[in-house]
DODODREN-688112 format. One record per atom (N, C-alpha, C): residue number from 1; x, y, z; residue in three letters. Coordinates in Angstrom, 3 decimals. Example, Ala and Ser with C-alpha at 12.3 -4.5 7.8 and 13.67 -1.06 7.14 Angstrom:
// residues 2
<r resi="1" c1="13.190" c2="-5.690" c3="7.800" resn="Ala"/>
<r resi="1" c1="12.300" c2="-4.500" c3="7.800" resn="Ala"/>
<r resi="1" c1="13.200" c2="-3.300" c3="7.800" resn="Ala"/>
<r resi="2" c1="12.850" c2="-2.250" c3="7.080" resn="Ser"/>
<r resi="2" c1="13.670" c2="-1.060" c3="7.140" resn="Ser"/>
<r resi="2" c1="12.900" c2="0.030" c3="7.870" resn="Ser"/>
//
This chain:
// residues 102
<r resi="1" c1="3.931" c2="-10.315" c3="-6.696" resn="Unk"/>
<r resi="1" c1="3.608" c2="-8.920" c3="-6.914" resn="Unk"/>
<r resi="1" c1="4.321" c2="-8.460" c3="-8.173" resn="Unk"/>
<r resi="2" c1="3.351" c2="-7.845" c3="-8.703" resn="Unk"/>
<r resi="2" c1="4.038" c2="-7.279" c3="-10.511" resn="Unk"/>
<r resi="2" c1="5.046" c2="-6.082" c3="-10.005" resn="Unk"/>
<r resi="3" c1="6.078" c2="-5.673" c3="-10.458" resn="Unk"/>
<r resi="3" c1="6.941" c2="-4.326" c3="-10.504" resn="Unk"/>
<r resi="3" c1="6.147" c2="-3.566" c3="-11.116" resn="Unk"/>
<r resi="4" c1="4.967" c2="-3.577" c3="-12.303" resn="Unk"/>
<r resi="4" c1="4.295" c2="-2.989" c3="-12.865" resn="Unk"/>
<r resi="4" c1="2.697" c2="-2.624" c3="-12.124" resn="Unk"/>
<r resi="5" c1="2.773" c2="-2.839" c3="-11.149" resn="Unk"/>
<r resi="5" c1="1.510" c2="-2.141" c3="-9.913" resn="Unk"/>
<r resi="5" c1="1.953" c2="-0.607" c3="-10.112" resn="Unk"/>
<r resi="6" c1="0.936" c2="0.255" c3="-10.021" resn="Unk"/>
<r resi="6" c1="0.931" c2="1.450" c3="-9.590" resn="Unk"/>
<r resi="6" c1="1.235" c2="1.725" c3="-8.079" resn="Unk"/>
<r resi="7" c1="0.171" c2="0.874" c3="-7.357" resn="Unk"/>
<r resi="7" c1="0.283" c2="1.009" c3="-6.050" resn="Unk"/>
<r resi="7" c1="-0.072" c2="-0.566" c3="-5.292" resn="Unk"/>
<r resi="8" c1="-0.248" c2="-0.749" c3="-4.145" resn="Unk"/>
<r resi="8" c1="-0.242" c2="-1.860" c3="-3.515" resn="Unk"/>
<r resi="8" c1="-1.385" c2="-1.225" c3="-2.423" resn="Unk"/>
<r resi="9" c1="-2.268" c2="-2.164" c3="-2.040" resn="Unk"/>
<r resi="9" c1="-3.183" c2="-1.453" c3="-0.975" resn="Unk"/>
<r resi="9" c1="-2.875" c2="-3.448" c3="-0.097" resn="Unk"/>
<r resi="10" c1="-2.596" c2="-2.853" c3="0.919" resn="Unk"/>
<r resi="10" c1="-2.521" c2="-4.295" c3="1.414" resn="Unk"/>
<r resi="10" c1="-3.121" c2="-4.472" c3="2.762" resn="Unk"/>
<r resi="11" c1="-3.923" c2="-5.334" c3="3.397" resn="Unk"/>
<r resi="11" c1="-4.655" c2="-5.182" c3="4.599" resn="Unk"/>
<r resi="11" c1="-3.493" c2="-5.622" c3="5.575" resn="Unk"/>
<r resi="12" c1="-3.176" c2="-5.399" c3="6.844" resn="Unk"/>
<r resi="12" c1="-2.517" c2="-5.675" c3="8.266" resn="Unk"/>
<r resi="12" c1="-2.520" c2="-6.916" c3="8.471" resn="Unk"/>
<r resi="13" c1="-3.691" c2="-7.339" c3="8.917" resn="Unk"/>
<r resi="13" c1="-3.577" c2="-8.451" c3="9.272" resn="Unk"/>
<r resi="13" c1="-4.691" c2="-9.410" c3="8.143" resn="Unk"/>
<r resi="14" c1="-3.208" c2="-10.580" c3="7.536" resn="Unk"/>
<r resi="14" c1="-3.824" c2="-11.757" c3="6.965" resn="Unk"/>
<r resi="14" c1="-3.289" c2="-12.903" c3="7.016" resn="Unk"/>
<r resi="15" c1="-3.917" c2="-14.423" c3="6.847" resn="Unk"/>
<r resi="15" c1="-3.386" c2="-15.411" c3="6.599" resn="Unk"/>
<r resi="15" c1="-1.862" c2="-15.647" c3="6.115" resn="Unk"/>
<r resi="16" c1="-1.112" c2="-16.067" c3="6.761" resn="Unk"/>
<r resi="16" c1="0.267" c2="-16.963" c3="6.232" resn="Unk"/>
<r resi="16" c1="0.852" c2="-15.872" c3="6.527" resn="Unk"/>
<r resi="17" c1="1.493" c2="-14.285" c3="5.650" resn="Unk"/>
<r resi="17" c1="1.913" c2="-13.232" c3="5.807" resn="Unk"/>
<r resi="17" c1="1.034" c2="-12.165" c3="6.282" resn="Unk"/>
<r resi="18" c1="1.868" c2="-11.433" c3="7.352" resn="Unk"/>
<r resi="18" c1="1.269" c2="-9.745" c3="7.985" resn="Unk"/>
<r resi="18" c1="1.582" c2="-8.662" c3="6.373" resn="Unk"/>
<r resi="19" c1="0.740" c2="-7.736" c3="6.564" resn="Unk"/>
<r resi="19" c1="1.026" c2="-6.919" c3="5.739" resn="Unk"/>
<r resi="19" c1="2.213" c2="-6.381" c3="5.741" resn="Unk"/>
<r resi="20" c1="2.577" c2="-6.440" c3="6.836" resn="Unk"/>
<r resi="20" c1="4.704" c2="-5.310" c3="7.531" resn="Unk"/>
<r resi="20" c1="5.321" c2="-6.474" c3="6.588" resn="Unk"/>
<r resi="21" c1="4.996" c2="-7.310" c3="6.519" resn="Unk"/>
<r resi="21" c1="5.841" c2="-8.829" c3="6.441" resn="Unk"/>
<r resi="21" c1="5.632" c2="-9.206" c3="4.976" resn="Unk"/>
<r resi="22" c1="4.855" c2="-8.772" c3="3.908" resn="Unk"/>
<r resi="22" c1="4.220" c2="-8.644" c3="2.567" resn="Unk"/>
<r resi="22" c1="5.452" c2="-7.235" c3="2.167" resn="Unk"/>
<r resi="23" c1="5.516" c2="-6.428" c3="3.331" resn="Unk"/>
<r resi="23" c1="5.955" c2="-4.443" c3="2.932" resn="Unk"/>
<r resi="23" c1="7.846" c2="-5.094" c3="2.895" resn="Unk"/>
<r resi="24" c1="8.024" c2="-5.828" c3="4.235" resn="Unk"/>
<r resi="24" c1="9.302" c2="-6.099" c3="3.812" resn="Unk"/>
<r resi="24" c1="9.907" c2="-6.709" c3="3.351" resn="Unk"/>
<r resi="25" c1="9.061" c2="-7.792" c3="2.366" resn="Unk"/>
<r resi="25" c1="9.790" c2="-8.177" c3="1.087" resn="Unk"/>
<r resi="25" c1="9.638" c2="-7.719" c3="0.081" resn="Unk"/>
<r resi="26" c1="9.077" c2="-7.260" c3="-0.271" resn="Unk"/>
<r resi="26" c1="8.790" c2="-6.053" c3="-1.441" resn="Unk"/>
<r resi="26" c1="10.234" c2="-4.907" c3="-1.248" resn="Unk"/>
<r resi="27" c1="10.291" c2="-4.808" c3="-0.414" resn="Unk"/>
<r resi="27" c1="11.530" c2="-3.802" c3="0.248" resn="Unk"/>
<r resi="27" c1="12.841" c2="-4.397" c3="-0.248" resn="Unk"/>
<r resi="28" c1="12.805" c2="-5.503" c3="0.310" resn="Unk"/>
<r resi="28" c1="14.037" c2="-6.320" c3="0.796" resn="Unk"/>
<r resi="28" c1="14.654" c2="-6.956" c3="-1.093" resn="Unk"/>
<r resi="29" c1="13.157" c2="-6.881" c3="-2.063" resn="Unk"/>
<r resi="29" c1="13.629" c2="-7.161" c3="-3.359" resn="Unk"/>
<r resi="29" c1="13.263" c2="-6.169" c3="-4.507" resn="Unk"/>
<r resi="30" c1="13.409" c2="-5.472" c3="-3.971" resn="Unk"/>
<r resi="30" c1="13.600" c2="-3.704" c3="-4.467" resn="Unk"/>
<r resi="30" c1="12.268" c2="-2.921" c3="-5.424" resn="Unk"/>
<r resi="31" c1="11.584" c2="-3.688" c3="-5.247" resn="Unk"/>
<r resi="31" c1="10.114" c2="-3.597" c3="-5.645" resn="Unk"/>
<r resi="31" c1="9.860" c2="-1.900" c3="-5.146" resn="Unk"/>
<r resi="32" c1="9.986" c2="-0.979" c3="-6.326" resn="Unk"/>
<r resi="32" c1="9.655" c2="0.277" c3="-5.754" resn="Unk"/>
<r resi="32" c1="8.019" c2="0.907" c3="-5.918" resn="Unk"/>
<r resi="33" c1="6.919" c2="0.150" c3="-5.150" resn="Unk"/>
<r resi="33" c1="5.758" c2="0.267" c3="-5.596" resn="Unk"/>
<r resi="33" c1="4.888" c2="0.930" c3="-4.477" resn="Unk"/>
<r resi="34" c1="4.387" c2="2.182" c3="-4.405" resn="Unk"/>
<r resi="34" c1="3.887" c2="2.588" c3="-3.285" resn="Unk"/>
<r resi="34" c1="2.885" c2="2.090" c3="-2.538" resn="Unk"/>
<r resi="35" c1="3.045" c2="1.654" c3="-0.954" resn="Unk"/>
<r resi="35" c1="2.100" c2="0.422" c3="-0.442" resn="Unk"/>
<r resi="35" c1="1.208" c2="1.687" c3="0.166" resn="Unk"/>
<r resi="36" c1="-0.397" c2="1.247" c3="0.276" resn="Unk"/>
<r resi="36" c1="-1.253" c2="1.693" c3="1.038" resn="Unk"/>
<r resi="36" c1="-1.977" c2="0.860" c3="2.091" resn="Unk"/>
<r resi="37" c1="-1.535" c2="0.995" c3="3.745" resn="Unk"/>
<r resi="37" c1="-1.990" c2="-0.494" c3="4.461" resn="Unk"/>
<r resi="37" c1="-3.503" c2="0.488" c3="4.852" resn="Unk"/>
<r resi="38" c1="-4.230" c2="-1.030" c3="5.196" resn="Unk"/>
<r resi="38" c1="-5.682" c2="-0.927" c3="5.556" resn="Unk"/>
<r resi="38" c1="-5.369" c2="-1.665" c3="6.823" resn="Unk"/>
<r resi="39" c1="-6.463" c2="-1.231" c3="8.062" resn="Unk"/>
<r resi="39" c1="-6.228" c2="-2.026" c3="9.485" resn="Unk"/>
<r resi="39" c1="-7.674" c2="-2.055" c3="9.720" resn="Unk"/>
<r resi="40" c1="-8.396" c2="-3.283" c3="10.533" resn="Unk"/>
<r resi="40" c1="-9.589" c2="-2.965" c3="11.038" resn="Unk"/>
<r resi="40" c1="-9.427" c2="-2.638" c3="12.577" resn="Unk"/>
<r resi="41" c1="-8.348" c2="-3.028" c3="13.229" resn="Unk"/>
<r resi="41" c1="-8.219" c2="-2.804" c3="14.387" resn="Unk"/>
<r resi="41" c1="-6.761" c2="-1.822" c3="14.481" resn="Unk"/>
<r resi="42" c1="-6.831" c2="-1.127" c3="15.505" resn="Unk"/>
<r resi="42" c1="-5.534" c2="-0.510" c3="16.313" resn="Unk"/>
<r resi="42" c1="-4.756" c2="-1.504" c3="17.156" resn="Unk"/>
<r resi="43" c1="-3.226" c2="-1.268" c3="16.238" resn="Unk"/>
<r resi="43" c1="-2.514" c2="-2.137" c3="17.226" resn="Unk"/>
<r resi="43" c1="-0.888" c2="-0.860" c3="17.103" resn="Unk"/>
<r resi="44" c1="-0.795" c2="-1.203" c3="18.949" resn="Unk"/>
<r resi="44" c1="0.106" c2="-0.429" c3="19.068" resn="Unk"/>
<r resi="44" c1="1.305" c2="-0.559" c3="18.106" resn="Unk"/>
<r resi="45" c1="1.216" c2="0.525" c3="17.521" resn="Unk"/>
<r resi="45" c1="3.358" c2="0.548" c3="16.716" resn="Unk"/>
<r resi="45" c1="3.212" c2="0.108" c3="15.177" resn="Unk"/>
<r resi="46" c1="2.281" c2="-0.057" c3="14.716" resn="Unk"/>
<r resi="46" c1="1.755" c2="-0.813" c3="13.372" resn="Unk"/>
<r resi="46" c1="2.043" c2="0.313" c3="12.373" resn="Unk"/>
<r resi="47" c1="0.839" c2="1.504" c3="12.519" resn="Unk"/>
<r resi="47" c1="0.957" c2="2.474" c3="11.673" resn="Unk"/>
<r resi="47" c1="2.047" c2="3.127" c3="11.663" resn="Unk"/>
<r resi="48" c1="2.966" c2="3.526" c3="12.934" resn="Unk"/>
<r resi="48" c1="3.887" c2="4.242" c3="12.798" resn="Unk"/>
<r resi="48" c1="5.074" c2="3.129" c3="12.342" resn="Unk"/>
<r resi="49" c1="5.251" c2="2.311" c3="12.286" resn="Unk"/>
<r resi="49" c1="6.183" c2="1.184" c3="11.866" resn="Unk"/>
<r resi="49" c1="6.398" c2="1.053" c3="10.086" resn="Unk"/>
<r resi="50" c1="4.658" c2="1.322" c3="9.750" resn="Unk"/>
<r resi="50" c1="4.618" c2="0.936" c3="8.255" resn="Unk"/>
<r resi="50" c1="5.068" c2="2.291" c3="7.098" resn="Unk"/>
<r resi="51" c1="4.926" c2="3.069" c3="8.543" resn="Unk"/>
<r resi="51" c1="4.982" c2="4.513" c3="7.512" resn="Unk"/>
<r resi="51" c1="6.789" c2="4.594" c3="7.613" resn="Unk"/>
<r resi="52" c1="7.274" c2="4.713" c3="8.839" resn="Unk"/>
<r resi="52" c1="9.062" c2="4.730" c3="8.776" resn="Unk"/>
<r resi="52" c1="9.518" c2="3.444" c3="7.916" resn="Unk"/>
<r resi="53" c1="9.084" c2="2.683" c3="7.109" resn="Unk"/>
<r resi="53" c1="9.327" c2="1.477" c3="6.581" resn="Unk"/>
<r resi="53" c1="8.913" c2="2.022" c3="5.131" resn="Unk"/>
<r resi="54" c1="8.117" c2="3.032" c3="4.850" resn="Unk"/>
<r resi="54" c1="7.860" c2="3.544" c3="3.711" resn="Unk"/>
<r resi="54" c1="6.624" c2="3.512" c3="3.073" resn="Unk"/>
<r resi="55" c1="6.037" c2="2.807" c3="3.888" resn="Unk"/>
<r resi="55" c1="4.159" c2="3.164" c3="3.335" resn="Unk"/>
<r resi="55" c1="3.609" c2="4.624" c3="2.756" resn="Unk"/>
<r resi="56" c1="2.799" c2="4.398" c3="2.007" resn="Unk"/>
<r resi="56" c1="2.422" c2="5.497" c3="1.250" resn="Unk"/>
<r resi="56" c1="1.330" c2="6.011" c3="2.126" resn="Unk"/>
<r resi="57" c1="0.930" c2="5.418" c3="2.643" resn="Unk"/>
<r resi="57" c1="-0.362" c2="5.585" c3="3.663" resn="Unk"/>
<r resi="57" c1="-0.828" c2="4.802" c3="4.475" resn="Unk"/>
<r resi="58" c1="-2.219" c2="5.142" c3="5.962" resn="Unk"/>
<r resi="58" c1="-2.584" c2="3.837" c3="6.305" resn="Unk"/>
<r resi="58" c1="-4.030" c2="4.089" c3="6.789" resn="Unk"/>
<r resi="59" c1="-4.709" c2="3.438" c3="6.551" resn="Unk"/>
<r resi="59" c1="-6.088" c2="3.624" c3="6.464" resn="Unk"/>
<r resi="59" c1="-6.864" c2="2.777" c3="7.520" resn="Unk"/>
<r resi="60" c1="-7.764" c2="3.084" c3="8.524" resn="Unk"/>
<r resi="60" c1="-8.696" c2="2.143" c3="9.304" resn="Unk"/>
<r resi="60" c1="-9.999" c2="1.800" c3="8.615" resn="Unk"/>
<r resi="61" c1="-10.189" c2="0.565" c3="8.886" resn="Unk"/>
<r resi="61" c1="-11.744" c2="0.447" c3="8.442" resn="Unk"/>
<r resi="61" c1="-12.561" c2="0.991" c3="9.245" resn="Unk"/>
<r resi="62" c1="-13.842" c2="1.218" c3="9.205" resn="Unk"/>
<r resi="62" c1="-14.397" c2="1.152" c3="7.325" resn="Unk"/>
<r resi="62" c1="-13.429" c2="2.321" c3="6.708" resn="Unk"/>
<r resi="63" c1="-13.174" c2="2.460" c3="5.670" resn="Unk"/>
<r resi="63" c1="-12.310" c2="3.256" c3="4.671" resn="Unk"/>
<r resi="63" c1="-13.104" c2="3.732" c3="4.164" resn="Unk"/>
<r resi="64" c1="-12.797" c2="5.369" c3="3.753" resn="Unk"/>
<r resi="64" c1="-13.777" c2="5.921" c3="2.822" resn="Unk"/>
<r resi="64" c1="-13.268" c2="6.039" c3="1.559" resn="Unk"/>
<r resi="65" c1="-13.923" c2="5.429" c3="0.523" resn="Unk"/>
<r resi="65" c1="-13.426" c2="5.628" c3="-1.202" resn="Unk"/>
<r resi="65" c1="-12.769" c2="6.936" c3="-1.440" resn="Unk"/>
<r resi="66" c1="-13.021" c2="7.901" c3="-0.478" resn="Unk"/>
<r resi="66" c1="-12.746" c2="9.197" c3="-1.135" resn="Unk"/>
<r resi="66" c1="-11.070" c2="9.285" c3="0.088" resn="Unk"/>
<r resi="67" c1="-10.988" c2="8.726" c3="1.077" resn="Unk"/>
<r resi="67" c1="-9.692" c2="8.906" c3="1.722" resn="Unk"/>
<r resi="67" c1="-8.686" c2="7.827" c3="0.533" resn="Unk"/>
<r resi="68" c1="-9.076" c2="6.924" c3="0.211" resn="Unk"/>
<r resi="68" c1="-8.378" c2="5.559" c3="-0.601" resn="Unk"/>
<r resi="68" c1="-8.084" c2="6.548" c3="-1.782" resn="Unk"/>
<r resi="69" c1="-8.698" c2="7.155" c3="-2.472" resn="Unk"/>
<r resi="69" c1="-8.440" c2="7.338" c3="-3.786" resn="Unk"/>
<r resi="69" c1="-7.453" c2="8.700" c3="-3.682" resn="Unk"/>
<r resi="70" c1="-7.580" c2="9.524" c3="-2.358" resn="Unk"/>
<r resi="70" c1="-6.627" c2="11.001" c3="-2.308" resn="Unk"/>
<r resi="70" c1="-5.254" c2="10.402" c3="-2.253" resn="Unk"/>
<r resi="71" c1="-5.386" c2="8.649" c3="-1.482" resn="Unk"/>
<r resi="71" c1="-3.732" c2="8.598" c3="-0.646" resn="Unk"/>
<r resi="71" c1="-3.637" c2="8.320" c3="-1.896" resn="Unk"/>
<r resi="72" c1="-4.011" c2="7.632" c3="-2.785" resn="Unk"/>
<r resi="72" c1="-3.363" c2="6.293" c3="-3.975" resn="Unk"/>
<r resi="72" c1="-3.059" c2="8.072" c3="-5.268" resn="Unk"/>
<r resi="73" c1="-3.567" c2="9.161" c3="-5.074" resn="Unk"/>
<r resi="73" c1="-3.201" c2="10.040" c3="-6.068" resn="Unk"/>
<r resi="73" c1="-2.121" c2="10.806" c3="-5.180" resn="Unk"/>
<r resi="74" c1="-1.900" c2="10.589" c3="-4.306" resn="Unk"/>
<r resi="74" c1="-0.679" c2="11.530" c3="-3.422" resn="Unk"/>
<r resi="74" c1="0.202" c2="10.604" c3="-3.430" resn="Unk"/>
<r resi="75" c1="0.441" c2="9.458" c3="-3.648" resn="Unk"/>
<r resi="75" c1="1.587" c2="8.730" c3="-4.136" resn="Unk"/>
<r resi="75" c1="1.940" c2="8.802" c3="-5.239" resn="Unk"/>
<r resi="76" c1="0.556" c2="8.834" c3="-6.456" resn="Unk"/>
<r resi="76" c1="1.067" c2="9.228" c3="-7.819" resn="Unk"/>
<r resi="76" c1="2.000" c2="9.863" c3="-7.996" resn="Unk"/>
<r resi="77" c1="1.463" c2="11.500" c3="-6.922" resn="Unk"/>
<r resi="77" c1="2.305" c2="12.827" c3="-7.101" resn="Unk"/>
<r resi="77" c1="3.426" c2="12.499" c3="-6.872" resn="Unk"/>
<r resi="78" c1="3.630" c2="12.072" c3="-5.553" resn="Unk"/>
<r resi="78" c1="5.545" c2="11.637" c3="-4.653" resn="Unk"/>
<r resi="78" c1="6.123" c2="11.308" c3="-6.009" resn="Unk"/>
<r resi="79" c1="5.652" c2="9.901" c3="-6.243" resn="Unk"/>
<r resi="79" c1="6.685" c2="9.778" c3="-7.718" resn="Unk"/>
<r resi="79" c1="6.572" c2="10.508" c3="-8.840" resn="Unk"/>
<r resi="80" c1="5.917" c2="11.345" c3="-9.590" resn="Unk"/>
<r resi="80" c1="6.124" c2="11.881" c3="-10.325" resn="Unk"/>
<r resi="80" c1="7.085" c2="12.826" c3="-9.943" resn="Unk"/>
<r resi="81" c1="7.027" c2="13.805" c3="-8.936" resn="Unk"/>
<r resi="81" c1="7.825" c2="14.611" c3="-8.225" resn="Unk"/>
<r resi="81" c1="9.111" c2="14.227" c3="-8.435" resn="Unk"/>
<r resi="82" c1="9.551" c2="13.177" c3="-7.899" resn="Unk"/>
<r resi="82" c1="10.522" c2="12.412" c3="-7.651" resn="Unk"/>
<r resi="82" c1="11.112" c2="11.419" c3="-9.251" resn="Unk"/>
<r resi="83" c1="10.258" c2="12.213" c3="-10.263" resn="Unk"/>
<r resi="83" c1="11.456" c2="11.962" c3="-11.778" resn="Unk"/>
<r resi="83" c1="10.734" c2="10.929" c3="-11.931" resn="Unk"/>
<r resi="84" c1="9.979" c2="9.379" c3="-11.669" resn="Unk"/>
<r resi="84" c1="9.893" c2="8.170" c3="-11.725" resn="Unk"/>
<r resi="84" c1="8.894" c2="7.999" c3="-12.913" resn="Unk"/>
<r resi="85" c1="8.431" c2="7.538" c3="-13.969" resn="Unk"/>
<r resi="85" c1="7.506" c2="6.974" c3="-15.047" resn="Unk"/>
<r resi="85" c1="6.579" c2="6.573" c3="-14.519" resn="Unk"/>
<r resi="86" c1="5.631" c2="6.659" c3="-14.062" resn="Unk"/>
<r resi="86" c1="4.320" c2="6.373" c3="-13.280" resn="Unk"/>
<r resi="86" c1="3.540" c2="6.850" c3="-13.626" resn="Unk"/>
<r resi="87" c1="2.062" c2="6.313" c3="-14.084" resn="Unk"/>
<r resi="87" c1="1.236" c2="6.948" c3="-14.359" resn="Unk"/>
<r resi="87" c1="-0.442" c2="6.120" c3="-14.006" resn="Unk"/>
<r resi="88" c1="-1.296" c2="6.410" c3="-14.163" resn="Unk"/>
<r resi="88" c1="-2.954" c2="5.858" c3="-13.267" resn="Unk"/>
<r resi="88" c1="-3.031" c2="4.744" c3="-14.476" resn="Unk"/>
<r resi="89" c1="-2.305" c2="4.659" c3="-16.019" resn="Unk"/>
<r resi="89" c1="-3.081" c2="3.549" c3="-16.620" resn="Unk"/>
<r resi="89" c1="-2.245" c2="2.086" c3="-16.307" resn="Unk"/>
<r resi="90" c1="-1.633" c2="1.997" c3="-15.077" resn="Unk"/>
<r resi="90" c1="-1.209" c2="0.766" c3="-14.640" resn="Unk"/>
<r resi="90" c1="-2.042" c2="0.156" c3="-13.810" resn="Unk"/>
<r resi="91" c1="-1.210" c2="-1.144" c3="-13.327" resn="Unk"/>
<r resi="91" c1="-2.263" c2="-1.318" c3="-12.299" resn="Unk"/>
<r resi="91" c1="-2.488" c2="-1.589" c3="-10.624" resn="Unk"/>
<r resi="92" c1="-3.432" c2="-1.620" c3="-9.984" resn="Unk"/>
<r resi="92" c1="-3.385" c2="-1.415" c3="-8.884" resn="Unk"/>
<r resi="92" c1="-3.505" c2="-2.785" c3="-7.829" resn="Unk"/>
<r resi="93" c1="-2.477" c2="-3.059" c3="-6.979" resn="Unk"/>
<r resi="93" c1="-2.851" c2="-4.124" c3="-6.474" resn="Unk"/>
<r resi="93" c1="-3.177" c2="-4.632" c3="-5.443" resn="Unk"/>
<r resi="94" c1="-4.470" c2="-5.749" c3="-4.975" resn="Unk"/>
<r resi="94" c1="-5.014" c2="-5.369" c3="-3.432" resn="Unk"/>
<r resi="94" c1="-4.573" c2="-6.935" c3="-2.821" resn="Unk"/>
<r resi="95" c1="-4.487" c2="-6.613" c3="-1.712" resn="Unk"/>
<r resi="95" c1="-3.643" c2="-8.029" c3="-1.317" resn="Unk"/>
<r resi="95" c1="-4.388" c2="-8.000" c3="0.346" resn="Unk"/>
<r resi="96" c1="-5.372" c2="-8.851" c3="0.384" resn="Unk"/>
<r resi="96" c1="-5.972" c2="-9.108" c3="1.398" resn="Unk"/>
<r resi="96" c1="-7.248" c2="-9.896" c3="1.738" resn="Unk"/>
<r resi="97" c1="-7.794" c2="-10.566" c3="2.688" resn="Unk"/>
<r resi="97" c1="-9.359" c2="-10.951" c3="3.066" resn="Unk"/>
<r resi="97" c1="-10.047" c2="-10.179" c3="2.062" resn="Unk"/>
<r resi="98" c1="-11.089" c2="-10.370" c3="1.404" resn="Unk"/>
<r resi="98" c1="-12.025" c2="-9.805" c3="0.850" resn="Unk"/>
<r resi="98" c1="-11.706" c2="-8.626" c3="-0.079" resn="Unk"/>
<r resi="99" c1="-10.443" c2="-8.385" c3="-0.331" resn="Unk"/>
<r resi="99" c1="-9.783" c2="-7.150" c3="-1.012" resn="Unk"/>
<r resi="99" c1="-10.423" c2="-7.534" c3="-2.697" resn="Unk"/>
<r resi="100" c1="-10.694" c2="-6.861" c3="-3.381" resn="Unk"/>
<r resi="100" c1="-11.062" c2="-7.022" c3="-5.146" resn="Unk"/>
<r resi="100" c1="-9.425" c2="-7.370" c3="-5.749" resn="Unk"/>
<r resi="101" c1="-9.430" c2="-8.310" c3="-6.315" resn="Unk"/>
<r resi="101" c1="-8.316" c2="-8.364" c3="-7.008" resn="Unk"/>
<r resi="101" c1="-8.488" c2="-7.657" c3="-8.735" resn="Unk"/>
<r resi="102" c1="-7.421" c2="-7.793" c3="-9.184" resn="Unk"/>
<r resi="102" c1="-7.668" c2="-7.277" c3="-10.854" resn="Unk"/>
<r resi="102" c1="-6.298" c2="-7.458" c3="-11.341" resn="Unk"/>
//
């Protein structure tokens, strides 16, 4: 994962690493990049786990482009708020099954 992501959109459940498990090494190596998790299913303690852990957001499938794009600009805001150099011409990174990479 680049330090230079804007944001992180990462799905729950994938191969080799969980998304919590993707969130707490990013954590654990000080990677300050705001995560947005995606879930297709409800599992007890997940969402509320990812958000006290510091998720920027958490989204069920299907996802609507227009919920994805409010959370990923309400994290913009947090950090700007919060003094940090951040801005939309970085880049964004998706880490999952079928996720678009770039």
């Amino acid at each position: 994962m680049s330090p230079d992501a804007e944001c992180s959109i990462i799905d729950v459940q994938m191969p080799g690493l969980t998304g919590l498990e993707v969130q707490e090494r990013m954590n654990g190596n000080g990677l300050d990049v705001p995560v947005i998790f995606i879930a297709a299913h409800e599992e007890e303690g997940i969402e509320k786990h990812a958000l006290q852990a510091g998720a920027a957001g958490f989204l069920r499938k299907p996802i609507s482009e227009e919920s994805l794009v409010n959370l990923i600009l309400s994290a913009s805001l947090g950090r700007r708020k919060a003094g940090l150099n951040w801005g939309m011409d970085r880049n964004l990174v998706f880490v999952g099954p079928g996720m678009p990479r770039r």
